[in-house]
One Martini backbone bead per residue (centre of mass of N, CA, C, O) as a GRO file, in nm:
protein
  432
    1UNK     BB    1   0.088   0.046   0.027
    2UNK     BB    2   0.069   0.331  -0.044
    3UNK     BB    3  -0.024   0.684   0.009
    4UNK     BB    4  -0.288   0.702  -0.184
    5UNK     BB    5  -0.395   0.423  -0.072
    6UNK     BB    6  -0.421   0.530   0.224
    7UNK     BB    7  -0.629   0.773   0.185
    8UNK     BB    8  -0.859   0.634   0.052
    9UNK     BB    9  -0.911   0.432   0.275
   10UNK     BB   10  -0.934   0.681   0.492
   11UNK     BB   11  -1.177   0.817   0.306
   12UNK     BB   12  -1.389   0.583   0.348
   13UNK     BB   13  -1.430   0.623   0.684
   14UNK     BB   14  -1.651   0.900   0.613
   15UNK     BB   15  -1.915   0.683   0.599
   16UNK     BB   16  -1.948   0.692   0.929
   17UNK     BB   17  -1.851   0.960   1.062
   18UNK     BB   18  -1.974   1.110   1.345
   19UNK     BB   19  -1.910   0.920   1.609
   20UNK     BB   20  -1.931   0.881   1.932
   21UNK     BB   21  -1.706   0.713   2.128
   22UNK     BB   22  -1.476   0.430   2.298
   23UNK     BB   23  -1.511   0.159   2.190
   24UNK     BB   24  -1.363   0.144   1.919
   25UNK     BB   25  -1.072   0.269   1.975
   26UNK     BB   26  -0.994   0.087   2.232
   27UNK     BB   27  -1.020  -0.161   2.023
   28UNK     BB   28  -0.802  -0.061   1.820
   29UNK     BB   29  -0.557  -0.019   2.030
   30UNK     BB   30  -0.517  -0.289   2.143
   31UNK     BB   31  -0.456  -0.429   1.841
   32UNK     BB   32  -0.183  -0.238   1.879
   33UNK     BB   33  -0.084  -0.197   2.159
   34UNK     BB   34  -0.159   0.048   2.325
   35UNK     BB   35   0.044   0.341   2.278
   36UNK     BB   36  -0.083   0.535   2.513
   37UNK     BB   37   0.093   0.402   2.747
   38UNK     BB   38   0.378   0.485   2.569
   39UNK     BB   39   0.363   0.710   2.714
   40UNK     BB   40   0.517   0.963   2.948
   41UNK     BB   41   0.349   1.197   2.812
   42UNK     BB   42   0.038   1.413   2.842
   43UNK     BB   43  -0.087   1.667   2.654
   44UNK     BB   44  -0.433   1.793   2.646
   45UNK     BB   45  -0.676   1.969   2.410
   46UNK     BB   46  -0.938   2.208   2.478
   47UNK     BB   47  -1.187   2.364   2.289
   48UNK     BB   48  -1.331   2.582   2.081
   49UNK     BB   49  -1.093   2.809   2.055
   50UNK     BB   50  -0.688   2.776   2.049
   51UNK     BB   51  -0.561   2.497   2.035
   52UNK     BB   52  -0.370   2.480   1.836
   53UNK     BB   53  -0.216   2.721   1.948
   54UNK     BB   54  -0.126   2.594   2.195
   55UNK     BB   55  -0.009   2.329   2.109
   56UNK     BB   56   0.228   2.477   1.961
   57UNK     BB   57   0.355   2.605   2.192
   58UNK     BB   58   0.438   2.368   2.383
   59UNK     BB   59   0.578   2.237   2.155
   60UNK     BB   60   0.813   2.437   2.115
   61UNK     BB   61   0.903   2.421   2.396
   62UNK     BB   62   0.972   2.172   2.453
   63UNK     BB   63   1.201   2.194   2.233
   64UNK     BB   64   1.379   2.391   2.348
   65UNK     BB   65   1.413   2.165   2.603
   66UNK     BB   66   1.478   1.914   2.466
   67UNK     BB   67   1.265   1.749   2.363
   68UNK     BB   68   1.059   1.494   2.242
   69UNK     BB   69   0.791   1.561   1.987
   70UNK     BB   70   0.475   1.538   1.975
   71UNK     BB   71   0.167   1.647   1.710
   72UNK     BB   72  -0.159   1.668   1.709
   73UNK     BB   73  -0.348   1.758   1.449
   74UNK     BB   74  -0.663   1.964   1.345
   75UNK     BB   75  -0.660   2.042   1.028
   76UNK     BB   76  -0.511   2.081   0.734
   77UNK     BB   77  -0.289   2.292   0.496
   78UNK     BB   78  -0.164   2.082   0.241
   79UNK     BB   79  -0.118   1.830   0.400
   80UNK     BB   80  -0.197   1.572   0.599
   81UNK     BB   81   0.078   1.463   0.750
   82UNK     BB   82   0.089   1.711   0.929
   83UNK     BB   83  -0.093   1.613   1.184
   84UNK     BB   84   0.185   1.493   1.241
   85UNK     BB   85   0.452   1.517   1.460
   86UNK     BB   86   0.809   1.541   1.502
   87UNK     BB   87   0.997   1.772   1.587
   88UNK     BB   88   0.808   1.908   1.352
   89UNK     BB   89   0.789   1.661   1.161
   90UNK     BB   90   0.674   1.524   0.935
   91UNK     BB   91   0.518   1.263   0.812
   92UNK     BB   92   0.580   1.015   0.598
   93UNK     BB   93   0.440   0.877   0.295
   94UNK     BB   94   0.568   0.588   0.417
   95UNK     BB   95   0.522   0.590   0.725
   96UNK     BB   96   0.203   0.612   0.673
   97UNK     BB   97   0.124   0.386   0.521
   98UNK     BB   98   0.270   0.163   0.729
   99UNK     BB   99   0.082   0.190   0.898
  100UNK     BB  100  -0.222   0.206   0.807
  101UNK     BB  101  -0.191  -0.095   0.753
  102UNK     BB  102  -0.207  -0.180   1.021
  103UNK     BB  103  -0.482  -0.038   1.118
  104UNK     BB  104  -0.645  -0.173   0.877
  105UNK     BB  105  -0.645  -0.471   0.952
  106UNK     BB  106  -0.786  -0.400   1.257
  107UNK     BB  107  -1.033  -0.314   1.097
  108UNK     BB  108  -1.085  -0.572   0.940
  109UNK     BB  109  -1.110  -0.757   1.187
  110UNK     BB  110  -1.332  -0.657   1.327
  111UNK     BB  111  -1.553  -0.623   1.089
  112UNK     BB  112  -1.556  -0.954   1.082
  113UNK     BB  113  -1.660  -0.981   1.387
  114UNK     BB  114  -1.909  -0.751   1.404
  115UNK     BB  115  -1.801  -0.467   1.420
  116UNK     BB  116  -1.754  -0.177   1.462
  117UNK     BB  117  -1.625   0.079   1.274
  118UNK     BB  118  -1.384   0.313   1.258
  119UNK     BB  119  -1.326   0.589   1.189
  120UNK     BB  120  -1.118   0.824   1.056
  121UNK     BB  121  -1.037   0.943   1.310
  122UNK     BB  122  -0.968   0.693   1.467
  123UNK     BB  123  -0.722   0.619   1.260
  124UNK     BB  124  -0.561   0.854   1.296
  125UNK     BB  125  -0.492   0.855   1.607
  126UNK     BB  126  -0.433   0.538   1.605
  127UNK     BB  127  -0.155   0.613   1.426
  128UNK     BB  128  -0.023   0.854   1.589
  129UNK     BB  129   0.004   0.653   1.852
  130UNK     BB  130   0.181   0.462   1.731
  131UNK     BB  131   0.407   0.661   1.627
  132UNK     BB  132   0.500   0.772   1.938
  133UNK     BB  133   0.588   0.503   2.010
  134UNK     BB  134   0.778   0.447   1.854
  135UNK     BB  135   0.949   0.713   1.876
  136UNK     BB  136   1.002   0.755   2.173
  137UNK     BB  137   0.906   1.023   2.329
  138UNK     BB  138   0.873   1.263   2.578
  139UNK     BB  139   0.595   1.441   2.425
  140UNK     BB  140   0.255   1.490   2.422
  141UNK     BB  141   0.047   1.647   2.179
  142UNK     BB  142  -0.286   1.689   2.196
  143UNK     BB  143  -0.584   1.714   2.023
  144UNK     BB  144  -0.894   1.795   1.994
  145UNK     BB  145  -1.175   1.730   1.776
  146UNK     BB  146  -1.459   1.666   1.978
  147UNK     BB  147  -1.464   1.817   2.256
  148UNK     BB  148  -1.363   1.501   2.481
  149UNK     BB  149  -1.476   1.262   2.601
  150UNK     BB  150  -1.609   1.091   2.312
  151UNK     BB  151  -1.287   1.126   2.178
  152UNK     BB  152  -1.050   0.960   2.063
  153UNK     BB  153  -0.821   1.120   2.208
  154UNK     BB  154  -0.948   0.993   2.525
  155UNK     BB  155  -0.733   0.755   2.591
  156UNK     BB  156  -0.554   0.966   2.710
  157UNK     BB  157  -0.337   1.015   2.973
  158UNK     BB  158  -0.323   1.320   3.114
  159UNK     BB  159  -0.110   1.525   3.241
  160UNK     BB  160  -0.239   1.801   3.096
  161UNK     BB  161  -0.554   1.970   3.076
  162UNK     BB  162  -0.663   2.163   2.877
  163UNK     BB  163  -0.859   2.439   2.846
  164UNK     BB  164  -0.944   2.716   2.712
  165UNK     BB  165  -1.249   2.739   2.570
  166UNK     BB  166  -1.589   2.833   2.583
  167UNK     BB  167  -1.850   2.731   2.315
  168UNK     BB  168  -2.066   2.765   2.047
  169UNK     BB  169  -2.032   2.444   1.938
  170UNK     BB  170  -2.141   2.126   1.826
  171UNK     BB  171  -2.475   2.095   1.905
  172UNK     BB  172  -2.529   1.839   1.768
  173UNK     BB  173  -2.296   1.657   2.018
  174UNK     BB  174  -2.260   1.871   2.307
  175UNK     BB  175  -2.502   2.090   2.339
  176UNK     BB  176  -2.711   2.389   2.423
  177UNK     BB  177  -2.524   2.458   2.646
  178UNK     BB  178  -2.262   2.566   2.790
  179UNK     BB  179  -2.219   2.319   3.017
  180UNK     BB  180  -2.275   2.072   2.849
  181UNK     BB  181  -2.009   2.136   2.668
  182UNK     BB  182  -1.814   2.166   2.898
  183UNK     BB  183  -1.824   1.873   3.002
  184UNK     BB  184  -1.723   1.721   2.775
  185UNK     BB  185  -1.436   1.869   2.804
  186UNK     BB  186  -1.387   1.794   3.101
  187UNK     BB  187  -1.334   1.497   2.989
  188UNK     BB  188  -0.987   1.501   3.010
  189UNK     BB  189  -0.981   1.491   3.307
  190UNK     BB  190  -0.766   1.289   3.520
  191UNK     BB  191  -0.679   1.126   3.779
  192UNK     BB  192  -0.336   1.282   3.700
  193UNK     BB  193  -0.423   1.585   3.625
  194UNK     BB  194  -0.339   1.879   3.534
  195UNK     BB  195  -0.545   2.225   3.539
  196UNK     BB  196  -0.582   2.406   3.243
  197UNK     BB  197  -0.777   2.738   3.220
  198UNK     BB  198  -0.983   2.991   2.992
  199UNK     BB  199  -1.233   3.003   3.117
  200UNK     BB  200  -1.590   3.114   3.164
  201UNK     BB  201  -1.857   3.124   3.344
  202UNK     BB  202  -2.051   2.865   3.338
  203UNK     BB  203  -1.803   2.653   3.280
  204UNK     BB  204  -1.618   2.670   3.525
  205UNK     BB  205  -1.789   2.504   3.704
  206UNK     BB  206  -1.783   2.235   3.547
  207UNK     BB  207  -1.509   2.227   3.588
  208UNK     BB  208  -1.424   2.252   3.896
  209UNK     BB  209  -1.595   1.992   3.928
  210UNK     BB  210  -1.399   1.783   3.770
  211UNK     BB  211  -1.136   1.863   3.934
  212UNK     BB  212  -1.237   1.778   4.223
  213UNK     BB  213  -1.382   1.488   4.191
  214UNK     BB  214  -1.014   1.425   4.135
  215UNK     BB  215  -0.848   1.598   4.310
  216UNK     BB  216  -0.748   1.844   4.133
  217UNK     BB  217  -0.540   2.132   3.979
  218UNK     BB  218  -0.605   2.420   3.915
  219UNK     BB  219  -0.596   2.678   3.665
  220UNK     BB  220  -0.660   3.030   3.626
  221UNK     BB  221  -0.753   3.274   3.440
  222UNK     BB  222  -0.762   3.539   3.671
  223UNK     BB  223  -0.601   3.369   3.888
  224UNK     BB  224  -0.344   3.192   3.922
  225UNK     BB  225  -0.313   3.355   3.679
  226UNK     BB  226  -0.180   3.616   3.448
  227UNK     BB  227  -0.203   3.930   3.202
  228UNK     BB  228  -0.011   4.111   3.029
  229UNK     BB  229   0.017   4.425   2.746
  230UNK     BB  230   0.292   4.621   2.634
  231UNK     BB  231   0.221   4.480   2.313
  232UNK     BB  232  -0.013   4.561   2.016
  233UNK     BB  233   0.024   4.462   1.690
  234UNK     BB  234   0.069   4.416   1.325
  235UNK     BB  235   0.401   4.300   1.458
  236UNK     BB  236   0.376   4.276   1.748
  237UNK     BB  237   0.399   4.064   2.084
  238UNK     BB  238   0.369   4.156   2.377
  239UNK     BB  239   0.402   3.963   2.733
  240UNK     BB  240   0.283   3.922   3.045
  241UNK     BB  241   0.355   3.649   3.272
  242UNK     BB  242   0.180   3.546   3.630
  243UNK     BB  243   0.254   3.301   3.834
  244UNK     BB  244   0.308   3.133   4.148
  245UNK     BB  245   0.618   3.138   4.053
  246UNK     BB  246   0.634   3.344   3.782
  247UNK     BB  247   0.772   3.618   3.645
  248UNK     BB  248   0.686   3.709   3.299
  249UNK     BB  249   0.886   3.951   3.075
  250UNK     BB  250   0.855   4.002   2.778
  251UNK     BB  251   0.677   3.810   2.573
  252UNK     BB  252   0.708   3.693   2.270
  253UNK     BB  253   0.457   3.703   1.972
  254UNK     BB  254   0.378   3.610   1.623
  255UNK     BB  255   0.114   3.615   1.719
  256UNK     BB  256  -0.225   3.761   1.644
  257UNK     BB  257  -0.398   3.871   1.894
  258UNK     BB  258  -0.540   3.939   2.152
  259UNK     BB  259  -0.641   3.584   2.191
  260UNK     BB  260  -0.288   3.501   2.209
  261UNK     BB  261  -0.283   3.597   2.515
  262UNK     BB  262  -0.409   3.370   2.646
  263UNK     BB  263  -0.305   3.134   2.526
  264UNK     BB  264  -0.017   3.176   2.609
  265UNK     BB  265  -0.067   3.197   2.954
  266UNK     BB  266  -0.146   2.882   2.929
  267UNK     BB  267   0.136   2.781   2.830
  268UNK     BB  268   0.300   2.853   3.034
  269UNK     BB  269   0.147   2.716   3.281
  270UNK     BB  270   0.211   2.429   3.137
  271UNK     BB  271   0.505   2.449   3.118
  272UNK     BB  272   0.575   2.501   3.428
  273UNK     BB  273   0.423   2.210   3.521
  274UNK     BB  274   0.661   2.033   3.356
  275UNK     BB  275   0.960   2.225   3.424
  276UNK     BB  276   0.981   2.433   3.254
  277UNK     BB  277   1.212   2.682   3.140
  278UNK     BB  278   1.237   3.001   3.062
  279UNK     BB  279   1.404   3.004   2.848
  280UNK     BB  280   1.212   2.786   2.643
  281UNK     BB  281   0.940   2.976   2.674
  282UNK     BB  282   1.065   3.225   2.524
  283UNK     BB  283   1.169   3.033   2.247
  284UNK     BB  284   0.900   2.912   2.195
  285UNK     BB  285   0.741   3.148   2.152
  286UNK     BB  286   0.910   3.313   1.971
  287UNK     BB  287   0.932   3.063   1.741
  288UNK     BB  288   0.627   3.026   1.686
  289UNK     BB  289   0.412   2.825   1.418
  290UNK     BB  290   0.036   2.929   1.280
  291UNK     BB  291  -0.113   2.910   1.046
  292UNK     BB  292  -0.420   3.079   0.964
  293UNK     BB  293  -0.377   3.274   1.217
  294UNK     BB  294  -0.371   3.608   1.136
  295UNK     BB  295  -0.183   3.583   0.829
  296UNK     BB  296  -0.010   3.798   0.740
  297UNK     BB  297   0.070   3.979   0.413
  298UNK     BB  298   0.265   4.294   0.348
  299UNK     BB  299   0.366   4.228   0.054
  300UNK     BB  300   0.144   4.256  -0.051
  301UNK     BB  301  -0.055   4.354  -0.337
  302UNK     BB  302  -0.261   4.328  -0.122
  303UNK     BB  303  -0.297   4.264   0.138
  304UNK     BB  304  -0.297   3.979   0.359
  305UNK     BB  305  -0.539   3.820   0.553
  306UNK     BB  306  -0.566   3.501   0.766
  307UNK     BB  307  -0.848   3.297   0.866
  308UNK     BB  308  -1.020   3.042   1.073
  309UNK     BB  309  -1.301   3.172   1.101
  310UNK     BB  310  -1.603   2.976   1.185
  311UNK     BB  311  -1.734   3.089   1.446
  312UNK     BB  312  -1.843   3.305   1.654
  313UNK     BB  313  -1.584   3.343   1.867
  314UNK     BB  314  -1.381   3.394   1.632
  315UNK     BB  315  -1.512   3.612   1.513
  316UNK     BB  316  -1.456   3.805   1.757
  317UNK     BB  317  -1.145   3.784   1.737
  318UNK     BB  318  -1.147   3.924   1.443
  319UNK     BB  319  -1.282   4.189   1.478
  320UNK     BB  320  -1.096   4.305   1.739
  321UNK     BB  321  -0.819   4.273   1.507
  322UNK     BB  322  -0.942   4.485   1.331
  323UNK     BB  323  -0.993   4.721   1.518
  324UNK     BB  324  -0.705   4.720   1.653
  325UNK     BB  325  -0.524   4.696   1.390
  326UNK     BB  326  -0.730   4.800   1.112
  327UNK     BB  327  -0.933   5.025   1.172
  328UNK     BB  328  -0.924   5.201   0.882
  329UNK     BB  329  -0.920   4.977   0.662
  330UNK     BB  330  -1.015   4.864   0.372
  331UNK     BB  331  -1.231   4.589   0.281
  332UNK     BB  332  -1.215   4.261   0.187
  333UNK     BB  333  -1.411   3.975   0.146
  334UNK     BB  334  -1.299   3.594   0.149
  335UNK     BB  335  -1.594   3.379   0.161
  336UNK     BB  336  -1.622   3.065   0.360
  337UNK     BB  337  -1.839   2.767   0.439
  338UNK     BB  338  -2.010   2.584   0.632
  339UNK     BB  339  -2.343   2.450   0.669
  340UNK     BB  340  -2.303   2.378   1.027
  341UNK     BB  341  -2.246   2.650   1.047
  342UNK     BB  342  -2.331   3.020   1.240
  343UNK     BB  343  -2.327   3.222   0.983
  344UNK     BB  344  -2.490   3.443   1.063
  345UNK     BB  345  -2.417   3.526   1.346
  346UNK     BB  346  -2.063   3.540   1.226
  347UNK     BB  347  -2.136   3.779   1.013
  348UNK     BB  348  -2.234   4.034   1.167
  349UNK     BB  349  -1.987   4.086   1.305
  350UNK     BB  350  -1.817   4.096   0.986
  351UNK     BB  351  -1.936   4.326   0.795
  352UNK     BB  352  -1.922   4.629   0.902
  353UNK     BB  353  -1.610   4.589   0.788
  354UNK     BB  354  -1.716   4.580   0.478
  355UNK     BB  355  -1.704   4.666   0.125
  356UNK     BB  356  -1.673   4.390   0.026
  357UNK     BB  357  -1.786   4.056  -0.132
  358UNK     BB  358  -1.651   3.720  -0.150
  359UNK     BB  359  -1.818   3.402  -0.233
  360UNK     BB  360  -1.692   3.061  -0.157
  361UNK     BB  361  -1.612   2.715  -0.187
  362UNK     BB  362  -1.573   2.484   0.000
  363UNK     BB  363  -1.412   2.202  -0.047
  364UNK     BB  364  -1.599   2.039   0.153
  365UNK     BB  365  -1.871   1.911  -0.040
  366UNK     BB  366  -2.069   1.778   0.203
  367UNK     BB  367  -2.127   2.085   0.361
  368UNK     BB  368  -2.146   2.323   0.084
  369UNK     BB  369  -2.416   2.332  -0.086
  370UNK     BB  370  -2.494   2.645   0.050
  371UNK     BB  371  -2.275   2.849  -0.019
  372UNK     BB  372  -2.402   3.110  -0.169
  373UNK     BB  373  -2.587   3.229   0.067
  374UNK     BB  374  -2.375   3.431   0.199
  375UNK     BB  375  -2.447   3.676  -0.018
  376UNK     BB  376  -2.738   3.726   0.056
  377UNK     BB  377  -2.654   3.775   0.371
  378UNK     BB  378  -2.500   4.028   0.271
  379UNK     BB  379  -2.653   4.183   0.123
  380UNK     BB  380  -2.888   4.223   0.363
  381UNK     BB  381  -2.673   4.409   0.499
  382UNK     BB  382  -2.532   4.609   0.282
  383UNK     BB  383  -2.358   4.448   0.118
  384UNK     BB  384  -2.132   4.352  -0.185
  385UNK     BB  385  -2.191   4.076  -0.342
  386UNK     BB  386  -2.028   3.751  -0.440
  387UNK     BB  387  -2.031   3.413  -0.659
  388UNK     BB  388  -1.727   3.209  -0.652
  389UNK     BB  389  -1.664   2.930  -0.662
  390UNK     BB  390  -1.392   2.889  -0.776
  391UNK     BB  391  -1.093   2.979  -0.568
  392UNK     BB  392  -0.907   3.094  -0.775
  393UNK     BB  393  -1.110   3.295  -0.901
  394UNK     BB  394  -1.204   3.438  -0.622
  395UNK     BB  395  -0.911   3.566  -0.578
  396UNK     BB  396  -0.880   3.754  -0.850
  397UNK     BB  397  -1.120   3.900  -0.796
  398UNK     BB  398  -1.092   4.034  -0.518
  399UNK     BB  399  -0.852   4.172  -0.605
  400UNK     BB  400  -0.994   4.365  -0.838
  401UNK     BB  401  -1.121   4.518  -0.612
  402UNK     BB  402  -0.876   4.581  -0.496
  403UNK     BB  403  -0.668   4.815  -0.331
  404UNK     BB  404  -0.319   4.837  -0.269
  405UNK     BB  405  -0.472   4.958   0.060
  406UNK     BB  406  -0.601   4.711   0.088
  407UNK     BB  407  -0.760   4.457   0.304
  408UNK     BB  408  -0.767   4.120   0.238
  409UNK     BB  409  -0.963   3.866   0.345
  410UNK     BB  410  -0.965   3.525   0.467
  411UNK     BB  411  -1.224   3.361   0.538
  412UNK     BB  412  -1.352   3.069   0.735
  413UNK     BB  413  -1.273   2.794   0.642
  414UNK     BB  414  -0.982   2.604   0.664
  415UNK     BB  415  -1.018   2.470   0.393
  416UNK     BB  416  -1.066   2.763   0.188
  417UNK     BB  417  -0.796   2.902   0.334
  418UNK     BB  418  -0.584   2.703   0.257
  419UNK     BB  419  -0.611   2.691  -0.057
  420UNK     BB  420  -0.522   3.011  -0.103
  421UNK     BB  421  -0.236   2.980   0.041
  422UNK     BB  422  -0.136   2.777  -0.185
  423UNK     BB  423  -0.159   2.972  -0.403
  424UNK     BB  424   0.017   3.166  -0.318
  425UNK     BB  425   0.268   2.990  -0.246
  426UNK     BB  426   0.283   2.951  -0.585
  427UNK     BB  427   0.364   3.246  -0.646
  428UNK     BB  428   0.607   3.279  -0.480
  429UNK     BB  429   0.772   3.019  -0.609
  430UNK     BB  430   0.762   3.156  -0.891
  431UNK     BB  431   0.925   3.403  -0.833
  432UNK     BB  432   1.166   3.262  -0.722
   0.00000   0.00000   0.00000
């Protein structure tokens, strides 16, 4: 089996969709000879948004203290194998390959037995930890995928759990109030588990409860830590972050936008619980890079900014980032989304903002039938909007709406923004 058959064979179990539970996943582990046992370490993170960005930060530090770091996230920006990384570097298409060969045969002898398949998700988990156990890392940071409970991800257990924030997000598998949300992604706490989070409102007491009933240290944003910003730019950011043990000054950190100074406050507080030490927290934070989040490009004209603000939060998070770093300048918006996510009620916030806005088709075509919608929605906001479906022309267009001083934004699905980051990617490539 090579690479391309092995993404084919894994992208046929997307026909069993997302199905919550740890049943598959824990019987799947086992007949791997659950690797996620040989992890020495292992922080697990939960969020609405920001757990990527906390998740790069952590990794970051690890690897400057010199630890051998995994990393798992989802989704990618350019090819799959991005989502598994060991010491920052993606997982080759060949031992891609052959791992999920072993992954493929075990899922096959379940179904054989009658036993139910596991999902997609659940063979890249299992996947990503039998590579992690194998390369014998000494920290594993693992995102969580859907909520935290019974994400297949939670078979870890966790030496840290972070929990980022709560937001109204996957309503139709983790419940429709705050709590209910909560308490889902508070399942990753464990009962040998420190607990960082920078929660706040209904969901702290969820997880402070969740954290009490295992007799775990909670650790929260704005009572045990705290931040503040002597620079916030769109240029640089720095942050000063004062912990239990140690005030950290003019901490360095090249990601943009006021949301990235609690990920960043959330990351040292959980780095310092591991034992790493301030130079590491330092270099680690300040070489971290997490593309496609709030990801400037000042060197185009138009220049270009990247974010998949893709829910109410995120866009929240980016509506504050253009008024306070952007405050004066005509935007373009170049938006596509998921007609699962909350699009009228986050494109609300970022209308206000836009002089004009061009829609294209996420790539993932199974969930963006709708997706000319938000023209519509445009319109009736008194945007004046474009539908064009092909991601390449929809970016061509967009340009020529654009004057030189305008910043275009590209916003929306992941997936959508990561096409677009591409196509620039090809052109700066060619100019080169």
């Amino acid at each position: 089996m090579d690479y391309q058959q092995a993404l084919t064979k894994l992208h046929q179990l997307s026909r069993f969709g997302i199905s919550p539970g740890l049943e598959r996943i824990e019987e799947l582990s086992r007949r791997l000879g659950s690797p996620e046992r040989r992890l020495p370490c292992c922080i697990h993170i939960a969020g609405t948004n920001g757990k990527g960005s906390v998740a790069a930060m952590l990794e970051s530090i690890l690897r400057q203290a010199g630890r051998k770091t995994a990393l798992f996230t989802s989704p990618h920006l350019r090819c799959h194998t991005e989502r598994y990384r060991v010491n920052g570097r993606p997982i080759s298409e060949e031992r891609f390959a052959a791992l999920f060969a072993r992954v493929d045969r075990q899922i096959a002898a379940m179904t054989a037995e009658g036993l139910a398949s596991p999902t997609e998700f659940e063979a890249v988990t299992a996947l990503a930890l039998l590579w992690f156990a194998e390369e014998k890392v000494d920290c594993a940071v693992i995102e969580v995928g859907l909520g935290g409970l019974t994400d297949s991800t939670n078979i870890v257990n966790a030496d840290v759990a972070v929990i980022t924030n709560v937001g109204m997000d996957h309503m139709d598998f983790l419940g429709d109030t705050i709590p209910e949300i909560a308490r889902y992604k508070a399942g990753i706490i464990k009962e040998h588990s420190l607990v960082v989070t920078a929660a706040s409102g209904e969901a702290l007491p969820v997880i402070a409860a969740r954290a009490a009933a295992l007799q775990r240290p909670l650790y929260r944003l704005g009572q045990e830590f705290a931040f503040s910003a002597p620079l916030l730019s769109c240029q640089e950011t720095q942050l000063d972050v004062t912990t239990p043990q140690h005030h950290y000054h003019g901490l360095r950190l090249p990601l943009l936008g006021r949301h990235q100074l609690s990920n960043a406050a959330v990351a040292v507080q959980a780095a310092e619980l591991l034992g790493l030490g301030e130079a590491a927290i330092r270099s680690g934070l300040a070489e971290v890079s997490w593309p496609a989040r709030l990801e400037w490009r000042p060197q185009l004209a138009p220049q270009v900014l990247l974010d998949g603000a893709h829910n109410y939060q995120g866009m929240e998070a980016l509506r504050a980032a253009l008024d306070e770093l952007w405050p004066q300048r005509r935007i373009i918006g170049l938006l596509g989304m998921l007609s699962d996510k909350e699009r009228r009620q986050s494109l609300q916030l970022l209308l206000p903002r836009l002089s004009q806005a061009v829609i294209t088709r996420p790539p993932y075509l199974s969930r963006s039938e709708d997706w000319a919608l938000l023209a519509d929605m445009c319109r009736s906001a008194g945007v004046e909007a474009a539908a064009v479906e092909d991601n390449r022309a929809a970016l061509a267009y967009a340009r020529q709406l654009a004057r030189d001083d305008d910043l275009l934004l590209v916003c929306g699905s992941l997936y959508m923004v990561a096409e677009i980051r591409n196509y620039l990617e090809e052109e700066k490539n060619n100019v080169c």
